[in-house]
Every structure is written in structure tokens, then in C-alpha cells.
DRENTOR-17642 format. One record per residue (C-alpha): residue in one letter; x negated, y negated, z negated. Coordinates in pm, 1 decimal, decimal comma, m for minus. Last residue first. Example, Ala and Ser with C-alpha at 12.3 -4.5 7.8 and 13.67 -1.06 7.14 Angstrom:
BEGIN
@rest:S; x:m1367,0; y:106,0; z:m714,0
@rest:A; x:m1230,0; y:450,0; z:m780,0
***
This chain:
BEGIN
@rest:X; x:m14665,9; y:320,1; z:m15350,0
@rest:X; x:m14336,5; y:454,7; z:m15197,5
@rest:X; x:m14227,3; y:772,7; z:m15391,2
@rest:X; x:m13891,6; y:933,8; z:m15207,9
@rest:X; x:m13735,0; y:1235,3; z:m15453,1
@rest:X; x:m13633,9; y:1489,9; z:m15142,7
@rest:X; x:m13255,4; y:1561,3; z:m15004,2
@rest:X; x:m13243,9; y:1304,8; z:m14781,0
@rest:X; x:m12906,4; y:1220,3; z:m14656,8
@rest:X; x:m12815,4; y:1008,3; z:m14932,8
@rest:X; x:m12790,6; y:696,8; z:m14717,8
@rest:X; x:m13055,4; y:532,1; z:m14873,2
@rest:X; x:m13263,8; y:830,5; z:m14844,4
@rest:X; x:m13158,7; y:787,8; z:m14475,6
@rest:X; x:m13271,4; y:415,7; z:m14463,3
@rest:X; x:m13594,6; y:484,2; z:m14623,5
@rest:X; x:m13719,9; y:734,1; z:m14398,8
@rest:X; x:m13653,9; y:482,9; z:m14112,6
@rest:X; x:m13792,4; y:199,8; z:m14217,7
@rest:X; x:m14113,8; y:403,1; z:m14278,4
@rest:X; x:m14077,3; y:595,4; z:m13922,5
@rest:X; x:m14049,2; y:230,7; z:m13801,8
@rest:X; x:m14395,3; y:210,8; z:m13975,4
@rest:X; x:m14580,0; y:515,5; z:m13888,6
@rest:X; x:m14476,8; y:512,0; z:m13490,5
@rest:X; x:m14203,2; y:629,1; z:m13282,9
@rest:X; x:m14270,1; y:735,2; z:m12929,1
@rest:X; x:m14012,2; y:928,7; z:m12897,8
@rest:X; x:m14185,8; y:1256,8; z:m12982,2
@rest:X; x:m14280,6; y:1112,8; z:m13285,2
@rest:X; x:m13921,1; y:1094,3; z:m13346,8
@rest:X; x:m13905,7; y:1475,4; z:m13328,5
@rest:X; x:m14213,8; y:1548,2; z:m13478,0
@rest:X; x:m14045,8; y:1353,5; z:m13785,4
@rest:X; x:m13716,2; y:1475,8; z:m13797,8
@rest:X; x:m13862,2; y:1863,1; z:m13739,4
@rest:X; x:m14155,6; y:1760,7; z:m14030,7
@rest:X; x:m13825,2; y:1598,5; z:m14275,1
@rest:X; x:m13636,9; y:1984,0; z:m14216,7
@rest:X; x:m13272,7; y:2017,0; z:m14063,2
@rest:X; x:m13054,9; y:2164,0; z:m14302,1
@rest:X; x:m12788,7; y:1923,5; z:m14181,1
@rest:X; x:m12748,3; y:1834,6; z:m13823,2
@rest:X; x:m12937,8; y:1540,3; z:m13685,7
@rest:X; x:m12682,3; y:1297,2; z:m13444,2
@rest:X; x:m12848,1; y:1071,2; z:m13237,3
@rest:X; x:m12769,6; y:672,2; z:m13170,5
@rest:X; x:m12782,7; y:542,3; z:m12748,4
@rest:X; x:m13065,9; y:386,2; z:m12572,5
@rest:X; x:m12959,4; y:238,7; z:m12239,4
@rest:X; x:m12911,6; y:m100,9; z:m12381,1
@rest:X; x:m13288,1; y:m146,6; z:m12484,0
@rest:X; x:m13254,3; y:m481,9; z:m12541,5
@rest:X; x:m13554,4; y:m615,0; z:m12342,3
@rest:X; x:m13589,3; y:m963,8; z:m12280,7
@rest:X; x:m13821,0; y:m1151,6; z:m12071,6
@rest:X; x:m13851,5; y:m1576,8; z:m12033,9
@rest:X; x:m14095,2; y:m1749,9; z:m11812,5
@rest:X; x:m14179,3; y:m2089,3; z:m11890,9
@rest:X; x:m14349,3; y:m2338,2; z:m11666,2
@rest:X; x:m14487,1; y:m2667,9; z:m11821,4
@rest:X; x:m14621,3; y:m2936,3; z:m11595,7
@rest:X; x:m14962,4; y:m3090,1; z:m11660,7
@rest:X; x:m15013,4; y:m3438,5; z:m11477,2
@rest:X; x:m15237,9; y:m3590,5; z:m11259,5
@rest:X; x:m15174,4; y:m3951,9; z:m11146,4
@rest:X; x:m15016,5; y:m4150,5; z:m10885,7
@rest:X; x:m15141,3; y:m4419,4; z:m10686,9
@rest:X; x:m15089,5; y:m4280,2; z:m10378,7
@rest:X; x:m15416,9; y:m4309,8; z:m10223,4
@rest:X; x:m15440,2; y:m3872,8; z:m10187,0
@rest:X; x:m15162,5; y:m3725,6; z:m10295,4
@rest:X; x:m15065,0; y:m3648,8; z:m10663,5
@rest:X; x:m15186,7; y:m3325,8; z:m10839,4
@rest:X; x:m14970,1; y:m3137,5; z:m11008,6
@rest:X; x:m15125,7; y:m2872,3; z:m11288,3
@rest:X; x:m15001,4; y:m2571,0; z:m11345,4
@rest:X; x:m14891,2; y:m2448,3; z:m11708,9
@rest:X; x:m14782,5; y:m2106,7; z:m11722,8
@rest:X; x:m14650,1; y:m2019,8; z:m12072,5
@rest:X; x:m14489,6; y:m1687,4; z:m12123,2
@rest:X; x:m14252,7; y:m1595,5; z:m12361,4
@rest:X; x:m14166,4; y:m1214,6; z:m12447,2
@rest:X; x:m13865,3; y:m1101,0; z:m12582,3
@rest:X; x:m13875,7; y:m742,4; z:m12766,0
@rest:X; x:m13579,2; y:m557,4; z:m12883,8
@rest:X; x:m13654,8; y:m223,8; z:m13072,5
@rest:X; x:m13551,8; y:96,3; z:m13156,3
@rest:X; x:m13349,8; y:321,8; z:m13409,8
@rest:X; x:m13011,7; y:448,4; z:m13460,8
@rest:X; x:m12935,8; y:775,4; z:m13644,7
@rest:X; x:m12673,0; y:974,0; z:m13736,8
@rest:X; x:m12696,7; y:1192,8; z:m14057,3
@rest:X; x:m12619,8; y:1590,1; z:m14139,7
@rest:X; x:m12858,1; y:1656,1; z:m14426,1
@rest:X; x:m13214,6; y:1648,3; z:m14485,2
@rest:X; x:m13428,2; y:1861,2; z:m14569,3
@rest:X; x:m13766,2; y:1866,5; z:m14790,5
@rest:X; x:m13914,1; y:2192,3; z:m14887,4
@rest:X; x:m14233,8; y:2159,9; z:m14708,5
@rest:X; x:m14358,4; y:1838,4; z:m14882,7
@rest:X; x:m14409,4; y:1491,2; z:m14670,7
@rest:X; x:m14684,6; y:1260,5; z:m14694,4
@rest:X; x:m14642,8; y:906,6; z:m14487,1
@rest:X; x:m14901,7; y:680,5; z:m14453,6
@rest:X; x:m14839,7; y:333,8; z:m14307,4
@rest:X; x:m15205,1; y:207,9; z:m14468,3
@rest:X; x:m15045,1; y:m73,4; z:m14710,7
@rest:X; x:m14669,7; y:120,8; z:m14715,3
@rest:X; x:m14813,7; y:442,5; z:m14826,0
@rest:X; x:m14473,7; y:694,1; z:m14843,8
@rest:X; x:m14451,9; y:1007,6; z:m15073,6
@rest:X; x:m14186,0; y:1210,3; z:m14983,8
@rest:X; x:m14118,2; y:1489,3; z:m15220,2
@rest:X; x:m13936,2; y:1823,1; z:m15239,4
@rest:X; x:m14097,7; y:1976,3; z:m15586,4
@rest:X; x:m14339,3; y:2256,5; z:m15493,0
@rest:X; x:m14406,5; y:2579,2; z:m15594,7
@rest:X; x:m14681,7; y:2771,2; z:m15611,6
@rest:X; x:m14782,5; y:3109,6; z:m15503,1
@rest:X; x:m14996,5; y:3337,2; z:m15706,8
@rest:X; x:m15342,8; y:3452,6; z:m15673,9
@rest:X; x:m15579,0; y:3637,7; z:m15925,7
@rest:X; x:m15941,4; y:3502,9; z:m15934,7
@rest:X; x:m15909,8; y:3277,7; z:m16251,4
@rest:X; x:m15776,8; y:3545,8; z:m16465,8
@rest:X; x:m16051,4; y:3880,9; z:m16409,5
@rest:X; x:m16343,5; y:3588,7; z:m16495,7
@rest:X; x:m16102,4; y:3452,2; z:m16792,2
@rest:X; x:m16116,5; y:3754,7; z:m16928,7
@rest:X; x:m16512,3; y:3816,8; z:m16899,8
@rest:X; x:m16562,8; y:3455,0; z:m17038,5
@rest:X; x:m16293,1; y:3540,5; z:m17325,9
@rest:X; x:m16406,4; y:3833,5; z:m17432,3
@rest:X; x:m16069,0; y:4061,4; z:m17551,5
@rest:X; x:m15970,2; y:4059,3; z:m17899,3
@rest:X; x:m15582,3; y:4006,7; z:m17849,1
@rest:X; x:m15678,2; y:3747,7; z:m17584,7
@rest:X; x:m15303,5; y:3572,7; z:m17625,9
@rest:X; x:m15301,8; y:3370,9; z:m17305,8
@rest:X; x:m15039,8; y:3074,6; z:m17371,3
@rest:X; x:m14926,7; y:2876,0; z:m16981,1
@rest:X; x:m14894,8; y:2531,4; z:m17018,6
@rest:X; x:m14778,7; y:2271,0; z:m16778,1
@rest:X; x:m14397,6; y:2364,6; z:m16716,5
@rest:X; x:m14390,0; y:2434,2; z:m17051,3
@rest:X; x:m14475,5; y:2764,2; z:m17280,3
@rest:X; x:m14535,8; y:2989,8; z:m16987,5
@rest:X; x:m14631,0; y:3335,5; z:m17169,5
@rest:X; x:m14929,4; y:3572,5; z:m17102,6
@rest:X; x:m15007,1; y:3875,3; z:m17268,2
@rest:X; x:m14792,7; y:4134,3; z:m17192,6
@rest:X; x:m15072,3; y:4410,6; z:m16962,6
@rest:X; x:m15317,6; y:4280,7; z:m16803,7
@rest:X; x:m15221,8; y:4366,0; z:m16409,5
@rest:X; x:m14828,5; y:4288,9; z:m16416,7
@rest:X; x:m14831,6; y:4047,3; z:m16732,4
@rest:X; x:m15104,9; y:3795,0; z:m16560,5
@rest:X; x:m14855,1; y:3755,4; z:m16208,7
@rest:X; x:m14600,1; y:3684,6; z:m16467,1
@rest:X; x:m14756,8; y:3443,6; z:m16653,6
@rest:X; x:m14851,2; y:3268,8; z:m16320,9
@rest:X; x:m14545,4; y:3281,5; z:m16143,2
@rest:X; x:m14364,3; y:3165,0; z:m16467,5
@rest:X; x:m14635,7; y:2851,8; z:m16443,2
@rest:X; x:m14542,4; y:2813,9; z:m16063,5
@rest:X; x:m14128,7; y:2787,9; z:m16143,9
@rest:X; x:m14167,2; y:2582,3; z:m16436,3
@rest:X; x:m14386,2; y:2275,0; z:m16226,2
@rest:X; x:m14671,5; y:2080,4; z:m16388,3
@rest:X; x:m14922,1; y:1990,1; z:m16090,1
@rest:X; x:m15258,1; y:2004,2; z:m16263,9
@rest:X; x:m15118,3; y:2339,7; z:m16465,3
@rest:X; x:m15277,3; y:2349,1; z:m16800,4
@rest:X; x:m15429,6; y:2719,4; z:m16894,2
@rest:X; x:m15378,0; y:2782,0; z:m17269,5
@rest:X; x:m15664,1; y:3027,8; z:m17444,2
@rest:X; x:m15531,9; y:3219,7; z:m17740,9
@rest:X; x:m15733,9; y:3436,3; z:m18041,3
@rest:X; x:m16081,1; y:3248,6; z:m18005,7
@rest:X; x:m16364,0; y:3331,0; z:m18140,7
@rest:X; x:m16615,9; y:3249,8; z:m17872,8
@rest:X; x:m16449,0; y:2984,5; z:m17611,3
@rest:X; x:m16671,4; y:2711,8; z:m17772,1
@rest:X; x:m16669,0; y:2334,8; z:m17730,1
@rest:X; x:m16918,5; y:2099,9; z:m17892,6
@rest:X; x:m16993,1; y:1806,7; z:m17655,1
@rest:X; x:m17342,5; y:1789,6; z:m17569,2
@rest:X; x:m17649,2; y:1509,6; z:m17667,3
@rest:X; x:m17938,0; y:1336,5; z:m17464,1
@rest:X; x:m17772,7; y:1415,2; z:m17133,2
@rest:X; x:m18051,8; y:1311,0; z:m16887,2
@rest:X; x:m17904,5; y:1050,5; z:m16607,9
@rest:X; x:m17982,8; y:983,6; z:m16266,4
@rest:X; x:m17934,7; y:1321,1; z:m16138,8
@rest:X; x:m17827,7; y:1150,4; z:m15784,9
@rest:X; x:m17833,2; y:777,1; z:m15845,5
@rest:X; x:m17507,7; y:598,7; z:m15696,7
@rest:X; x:m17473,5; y:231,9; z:m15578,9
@rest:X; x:m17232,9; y:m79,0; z:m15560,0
@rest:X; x:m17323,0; y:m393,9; z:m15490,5
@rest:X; x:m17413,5; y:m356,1; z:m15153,9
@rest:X; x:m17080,6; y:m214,8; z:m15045,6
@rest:X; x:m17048,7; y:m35,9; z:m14712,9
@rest:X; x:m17191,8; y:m239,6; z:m14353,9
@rest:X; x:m17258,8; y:m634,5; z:m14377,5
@rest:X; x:m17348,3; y:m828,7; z:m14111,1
@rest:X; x:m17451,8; y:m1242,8; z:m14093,5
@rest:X; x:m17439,1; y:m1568,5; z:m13906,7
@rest:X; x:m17553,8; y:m1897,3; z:m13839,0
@rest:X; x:m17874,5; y:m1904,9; z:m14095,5
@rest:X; x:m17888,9; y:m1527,2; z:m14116,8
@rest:X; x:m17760,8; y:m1308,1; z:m14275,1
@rest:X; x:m17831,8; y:m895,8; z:m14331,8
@rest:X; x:m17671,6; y:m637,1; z:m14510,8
@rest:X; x:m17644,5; y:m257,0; z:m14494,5
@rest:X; x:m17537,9; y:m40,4; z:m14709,9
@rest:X; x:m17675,7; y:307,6; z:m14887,8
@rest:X; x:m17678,1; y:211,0; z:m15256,2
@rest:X; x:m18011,2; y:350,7; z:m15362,1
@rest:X; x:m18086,2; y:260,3; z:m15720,5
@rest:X; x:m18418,6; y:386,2; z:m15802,2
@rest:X; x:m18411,3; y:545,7; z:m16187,8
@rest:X; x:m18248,5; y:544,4; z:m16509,6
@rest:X; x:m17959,4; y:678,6; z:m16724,9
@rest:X; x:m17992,6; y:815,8; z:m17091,3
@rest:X; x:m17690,4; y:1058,1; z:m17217,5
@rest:X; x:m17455,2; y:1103,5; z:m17507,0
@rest:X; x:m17514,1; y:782,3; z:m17698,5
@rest:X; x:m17236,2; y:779,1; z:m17977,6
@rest:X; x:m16965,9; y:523,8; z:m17972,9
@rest:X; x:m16688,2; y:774,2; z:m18000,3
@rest:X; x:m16536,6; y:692,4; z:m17625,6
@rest:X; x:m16881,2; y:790,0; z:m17491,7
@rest:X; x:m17203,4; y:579,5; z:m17441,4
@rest:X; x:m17472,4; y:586,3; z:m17187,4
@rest:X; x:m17781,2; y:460,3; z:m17314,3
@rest:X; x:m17946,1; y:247,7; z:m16991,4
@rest:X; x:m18316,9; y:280,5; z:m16964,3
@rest:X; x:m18399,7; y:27,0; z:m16651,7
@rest:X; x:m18275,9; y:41,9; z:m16317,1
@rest:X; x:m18475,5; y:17,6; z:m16030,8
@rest:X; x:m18381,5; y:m245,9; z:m15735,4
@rest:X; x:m18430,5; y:m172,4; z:m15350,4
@rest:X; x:m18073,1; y:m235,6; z:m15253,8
@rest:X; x:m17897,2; y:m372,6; z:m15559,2
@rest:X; x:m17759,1; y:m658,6; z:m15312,5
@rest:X; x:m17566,2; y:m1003,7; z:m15340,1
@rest:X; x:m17588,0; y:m1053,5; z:m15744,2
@rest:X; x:m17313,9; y:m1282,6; z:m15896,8
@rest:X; x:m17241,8; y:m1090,5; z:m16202,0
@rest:X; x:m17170,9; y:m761,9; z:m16299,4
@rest:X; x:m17325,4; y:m506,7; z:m16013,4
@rest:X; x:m17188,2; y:m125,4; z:m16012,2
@rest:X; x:m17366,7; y:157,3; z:m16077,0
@rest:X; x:m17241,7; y:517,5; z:m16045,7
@rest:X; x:m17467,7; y:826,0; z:m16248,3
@rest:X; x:m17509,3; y:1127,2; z:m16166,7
@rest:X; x:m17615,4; y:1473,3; z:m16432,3
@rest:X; x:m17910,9; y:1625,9; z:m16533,4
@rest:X; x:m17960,7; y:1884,9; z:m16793,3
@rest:X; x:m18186,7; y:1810,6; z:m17118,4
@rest:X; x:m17976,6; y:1816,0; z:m17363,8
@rest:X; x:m17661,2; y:2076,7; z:m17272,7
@rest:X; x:m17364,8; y:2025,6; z:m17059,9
@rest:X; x:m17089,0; y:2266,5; z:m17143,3
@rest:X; x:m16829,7; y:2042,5; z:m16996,7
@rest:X; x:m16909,4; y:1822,0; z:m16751,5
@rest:X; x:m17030,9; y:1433,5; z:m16854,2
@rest:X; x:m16910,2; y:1223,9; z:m16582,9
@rest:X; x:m17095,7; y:887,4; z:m16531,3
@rest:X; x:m17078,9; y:513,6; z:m16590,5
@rest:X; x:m17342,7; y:233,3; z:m16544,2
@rest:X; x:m17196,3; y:m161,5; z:m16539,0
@rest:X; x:m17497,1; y:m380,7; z:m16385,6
@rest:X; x:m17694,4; y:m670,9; z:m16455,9
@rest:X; x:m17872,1; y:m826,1; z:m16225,2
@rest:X; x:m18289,2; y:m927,2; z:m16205,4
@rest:X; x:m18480,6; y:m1012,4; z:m15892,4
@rest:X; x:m18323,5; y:m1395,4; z:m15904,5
@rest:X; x:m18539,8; y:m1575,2; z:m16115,7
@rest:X; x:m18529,3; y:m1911,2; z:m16280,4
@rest:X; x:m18593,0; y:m1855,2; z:m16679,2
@rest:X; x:m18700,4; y:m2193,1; z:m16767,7
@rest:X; x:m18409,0; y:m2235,3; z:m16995,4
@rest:X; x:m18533,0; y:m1938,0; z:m17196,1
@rest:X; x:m18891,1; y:m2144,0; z:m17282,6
@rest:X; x:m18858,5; y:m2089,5; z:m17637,8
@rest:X; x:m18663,6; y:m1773,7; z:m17642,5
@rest:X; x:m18949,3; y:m1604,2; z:m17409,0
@rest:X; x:m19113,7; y:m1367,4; z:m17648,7
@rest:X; x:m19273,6; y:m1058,3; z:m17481,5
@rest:X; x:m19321,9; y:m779,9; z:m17754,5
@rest:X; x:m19099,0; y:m503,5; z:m17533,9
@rest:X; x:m18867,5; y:m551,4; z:m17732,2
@rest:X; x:m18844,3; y:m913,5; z:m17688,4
@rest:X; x:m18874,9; y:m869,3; z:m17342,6
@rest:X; x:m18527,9; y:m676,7; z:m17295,4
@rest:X; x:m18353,5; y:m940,0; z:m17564,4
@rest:X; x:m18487,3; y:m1194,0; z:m17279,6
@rest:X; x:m18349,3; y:m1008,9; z:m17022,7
@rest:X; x:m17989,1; y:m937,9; z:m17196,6
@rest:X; x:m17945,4; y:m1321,4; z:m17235,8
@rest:X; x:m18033,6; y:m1403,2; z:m16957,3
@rest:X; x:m17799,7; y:m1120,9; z:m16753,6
@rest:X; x:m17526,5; y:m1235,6; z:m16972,7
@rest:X; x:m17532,6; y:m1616,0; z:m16908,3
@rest:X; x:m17473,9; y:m1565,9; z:m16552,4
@rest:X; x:m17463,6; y:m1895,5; z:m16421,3
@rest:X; x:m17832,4; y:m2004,7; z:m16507,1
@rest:X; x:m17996,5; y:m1700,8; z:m16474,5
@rest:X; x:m17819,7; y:m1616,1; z:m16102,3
@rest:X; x:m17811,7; y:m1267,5; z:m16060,8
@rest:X; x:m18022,1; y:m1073,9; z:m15797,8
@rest:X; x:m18074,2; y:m1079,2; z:m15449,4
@rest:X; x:m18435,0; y:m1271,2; z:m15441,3
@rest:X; x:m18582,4; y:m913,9; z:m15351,6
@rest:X; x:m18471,9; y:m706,6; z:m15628,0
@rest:X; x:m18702,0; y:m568,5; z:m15843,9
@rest:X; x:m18493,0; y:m546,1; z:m16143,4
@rest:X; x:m18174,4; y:m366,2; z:m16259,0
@rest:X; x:m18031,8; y:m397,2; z:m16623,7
@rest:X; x:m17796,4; y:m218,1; z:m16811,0
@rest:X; x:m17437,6; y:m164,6; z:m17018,0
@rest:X; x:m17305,6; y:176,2; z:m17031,3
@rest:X; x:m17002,1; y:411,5; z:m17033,7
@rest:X; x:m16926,2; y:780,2; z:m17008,7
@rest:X; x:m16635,1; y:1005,5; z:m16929,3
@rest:X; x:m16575,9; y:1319,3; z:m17057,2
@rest:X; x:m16542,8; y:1597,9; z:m16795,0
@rest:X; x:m16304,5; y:1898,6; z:m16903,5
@rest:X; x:m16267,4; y:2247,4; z:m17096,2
@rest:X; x:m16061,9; y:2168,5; z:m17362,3
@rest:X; x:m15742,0; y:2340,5; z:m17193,8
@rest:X; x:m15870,2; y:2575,6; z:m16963,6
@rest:X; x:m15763,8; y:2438,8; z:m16576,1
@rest:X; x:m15501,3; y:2525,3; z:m16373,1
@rest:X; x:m15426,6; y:2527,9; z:m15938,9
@rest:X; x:m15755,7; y:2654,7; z:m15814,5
@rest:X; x:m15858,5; y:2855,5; z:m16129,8
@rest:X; x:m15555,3; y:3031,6; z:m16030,3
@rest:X; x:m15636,5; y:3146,1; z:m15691,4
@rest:X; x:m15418,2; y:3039,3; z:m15385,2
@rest:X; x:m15085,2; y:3233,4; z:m15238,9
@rest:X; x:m15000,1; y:3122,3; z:m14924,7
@rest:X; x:m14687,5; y:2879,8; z:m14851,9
@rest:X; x:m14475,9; y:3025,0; z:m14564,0
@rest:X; x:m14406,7; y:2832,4; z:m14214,2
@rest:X; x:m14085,1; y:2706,9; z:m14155,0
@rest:X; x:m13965,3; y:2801,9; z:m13811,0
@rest:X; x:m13886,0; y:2514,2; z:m13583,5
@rest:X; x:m13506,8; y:2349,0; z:m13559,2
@rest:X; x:m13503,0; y:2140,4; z:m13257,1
@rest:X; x:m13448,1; y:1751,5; z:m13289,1
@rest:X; x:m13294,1; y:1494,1; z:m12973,1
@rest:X; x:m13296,2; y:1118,8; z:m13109,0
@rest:X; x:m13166,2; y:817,7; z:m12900,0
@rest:X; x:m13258,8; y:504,8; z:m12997,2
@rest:X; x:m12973,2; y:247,1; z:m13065,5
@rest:X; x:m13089,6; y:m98,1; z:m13167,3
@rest:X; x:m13211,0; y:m198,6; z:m13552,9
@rest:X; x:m13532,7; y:m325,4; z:m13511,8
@rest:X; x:m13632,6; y:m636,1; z:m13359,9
@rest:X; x:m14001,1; y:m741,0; z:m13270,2
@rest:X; x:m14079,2; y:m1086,6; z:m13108,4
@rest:X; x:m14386,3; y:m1135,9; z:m12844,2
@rest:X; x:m14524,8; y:m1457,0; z:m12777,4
@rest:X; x:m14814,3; y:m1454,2; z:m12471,0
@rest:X; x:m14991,6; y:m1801,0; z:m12401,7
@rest:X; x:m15157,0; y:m1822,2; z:m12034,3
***
């Protein structure tokens, strides 16, 4: 039996919404919404090798880079192998891309972890060690020294007919893999003004914040931009200060915003969306074939012979009894939503759907689809 099945949008669904109470944002801490300018990660970069693999390393003779970086290797290490270099046939060896997140106020000697990810052709790190990698920073200089027992937490196994794989092989993590060899000079000692950046830039929440500042430290705090918000420490310590800043609360605001995932059929709505007055009409017509072959079989000594005869059985549903729903203006995206979900309407028609009204002008929200 052979099922067909055809999808059509665009037929009348009926759609019956009930305004629900919006509920109210909480305040959150500061240090949860803004950071201190200057005080960040930097990222670092590095070039390495990782051996002891169990045959699941680079090819030598395709990946010229991973030869050419083990025989530099034993060079140093006062093994010469130029001469015979096209010998090289060994497949425990890969080379890898390291990078890492230096924090801020790292000093020598502290630990930090490292990602690894595999360069050429190599199947697996499982098992493998990697070898003294100098992690580099945008300047060029070495600002850390990465090695250790890669451990990439996957699963793979093949056979000669078949084969499983679970997570990425070729990509691994070393927990304090790294020893920072040199720090980033930053200090908060001295300084007359401190500017907290916003991570979501918005004028209303960085007024909130001066203002929230002002009312328990006196006039000291002024939103330059809807990012930046000027502390003027007017001699105070700024660890202790910032301490007393970081925990106070205030209430941000949010831009109305739809952002829609079309790969995954995500949709992320923000509480101030709304939507005005708009008729809808959604659904779907589906016609199903079904082939039913049955076979006829002639009589006994007549001469005929066994044939396949097609049978075809034809369904369509149009949906007729679905008519199109009003929604009345001021009602909120999560009411339009919960109410279509209510219907039986999924991610992606719910796509089509939000898409259609913001081309309509009916929804009052900046739509993102990524």
C-alpha cells in the first residue's frame, strides 16, 4: 500500500482569542544586564599537534601540514627525519586548531580551558594528548601555554558493514588545559569615571539605571547612550563602589520583537508585542492517494495469465466547515499564539502566519527571521 499526502494552506480556520493578564517584568541586578567597560575575555589562538591516536589520525601524505609540523616537532627535539620525510606513514598524529578565553584579571600561573578542534582529515582525537601549544592573542604575543589529554566525550565505532557515531569526535575540550604565561594590564585603581555598557542597548533601561544609582549614591551617574551609562567615582574605591552598584535592581525594557528560526521552526516573542485588529484565515487541504494493487488470478486450465490490477482510492479534505476569525486590536502576540495553539496549529503554519500579519501591518513588533 503507497500513501501520498498533499499539504495546502490558505483555507478558512476559525480562530477564537481571550485577552489574559500581562504579567509584569521583575527587576534583575545590574551586573546582570551591564558589564565594566575594559573588563572582558580576550580571545586566544593556536596552532598544535595531538599524538597517540589509535590509527585515527591525519593522513601524512594528504595533509601536508601535519608533516610538515611533525618533522619541525622532531627537529627540535634533535630527531632529524627531512631525509627520509616521504617515509613518514603514520596515522596517530593530527593537527588541531586550540583556542581559549582569557578572563580578565588573569594572572601567570592561573588555569584556564582550552577547545580543540581537528584540521585535517583525522576521524577521532579520542585518546590523543596534545603537545605544548603557545596560545597567541590578537597582538602576536604568547599569552598562555595549552597541553594535556584531550577528552572529547563521543562515541564512534564502524565496522565493515556498518557504523555509529554519538557527539563530535573531532572536536574536544581540556578542563584547565592551559597556564596563562602572561596577563592583560587593566586597573580600576586611579580612576575618576567607570562606564557600565548595557549588553542589550536600550535608552529607557540605561536612564533606569542612572537613575536608580542617583537615588541611593547621591548625583553621580549619567546615561550617555543607550549603551553607556558614566559613573563619576569622585574619589570613592572603585571595587567597594562597584560592589554597592552591581547588586542594585532595576527593570529593563524591551524593544517589541519577534524573532522567528525558520531551520528549527522557533519562534521568540517579546512581552510588549500587540497586534492590531486583523482577520484571519488559516488551515489546510490534504488529499490522500492510496494504491491497492490486487492481483487477478485466471481460472484454473484457462489459459490465461496473472496480472496486477491497479486500484486507486482518492480522499479530500477541504475543510469547508472552517470559517476566518476576527482578533481585536490590542490583543497581545502570546494570546494570538496560545490561541492558535489551541487549534491545533503548529510552529510552521504559526511561521506563515506571523509573517502574513506583519505583512499586513497588523503587527506592531520589528519581525527578525534568521
Amino acid at each position: 500500500m503507497r500513501h501520498v499526502a498533499f499539504r495546502i494552506l490558505k483555507v478558512a480556520l476559525p480562530c477564537l482569542l481571550l485577552a489574559m493578564p500581562q504579567a509584569e517584568a521583575q527587576p534583575v541586578r545590574i551586573k546582570d544586564i551591564a558589564d565594566i567597560e575594559g573588563v572582558r575575555d580576550n580571545q586566544l589562538v593556536g596552532y598544535g599537534l595531538v599524538v597517540g591516536l589509535p590509527g585515527t589520525g591525519d593522513r601524512l601524505r594528504t595533509a601536508i601540514f601535519t608533516r610538515q609540523s611533525l618533522v619541525g616537532m622532531l627537529e627540535r627535539l634533535g630527531v632529524n627525519t627531512r631525509d627520509n620525510e616521504a617515509r613518514l606513514d603514520t596515522r596517530n598524529v593530527a593537527a588541531v586548531m586550540v583556542t581559549a578565553n582569557l578572563p580578565a584579571f588573569a594572572t601567570p600561573g592561573s588555569r584556564i580551558d582550552i577547545a580543540i578542534a581537528s584540521l585535517g582529515d583525522a576521524t577521532n582525537l579520542t585518546g590523543g594528548t596534545l603537545l605544548v601549544t603557545p596560545l597567541l592573542g590578537a597582538d602576536g604575543e604568547v599569552y598562555a601555554v595549552a597541553q594535556g589529554a584531550v577528552a572529547t566525550g563521543a562515541i564512534a565505532a564502524r565496522g565493515a558493514a556498518a557504523s555509529v557515531q554519538r557527539g563530535v569526535p573531532t572536536a574536544a575540550r581540556i578542563a584547565s588545559g592551559a597556564i596563562v604565561e602572561r596577563a592583560v594590564p587593566y586597573t580600576l585603581a586611579g580612576r575618576d569615571h567607570i562606564r557600565l555598557a548595557l549588553r542589550n542597548p536600550d535608552f529607557t533601561t540605561a536612564q533606569r539605571i542612572a537613575a536608580v544609582i542617583n537615588r541611593g549614591h547621591g548625583n553621580l551617574a549619567r546615561a550617555t547612550d543607550p549603551r553607556t551609562v558614566l559613573l563619576t567615582l569622585g574619589g570613592r574605591e572603585p571595587v567597594a563602589f562597584l560592589t554597592q552598584i552591581e547588586q542594585l535592581r532595576v527593570e529593563p525594557d524591551q524593544t517589541a520583537r519577534v524573532v522567528i528560526e525558520e531551520a528549527s521552526g522557533t519562534i521568540v516573542m517579546g512581552a510588549n508585542v500587540r497586534v492590531s485588529t486583523v482577520a484571519i484565515a488559516q488551515g489546510n487541504l490534504t488529499i490522500r492517494i492510496t494504491e491497492t494493487p490486487q492481483v487477478s488470478q485466471p481460472g484454473a486450465l484457462s489459459g490465461g495469465e496473472t496480472a496486477v490490477v491497479p486500484r486507486t482510492q482518492i480522499e479530500v479534505d477541504d475543510q469547508a466547515d472552517r470559517r476566518m476569525g476576527i482578533l481585536r486590536g490590542g490583543v497581545t502576540l502570546a494570546e494570538l499564539v496560545r490561541g492558535l495553539n489551541s487549534l491545533g496549529v503548529g510552529p510552521r503554519d504559526l511561521i506563515t502566519i506571523l509573517q502574513t500579519i506583519r505583512a499586513a501591518g497588523a503587527l506592531q513588533a520589528e519581525l527578525e527571521v534568521r
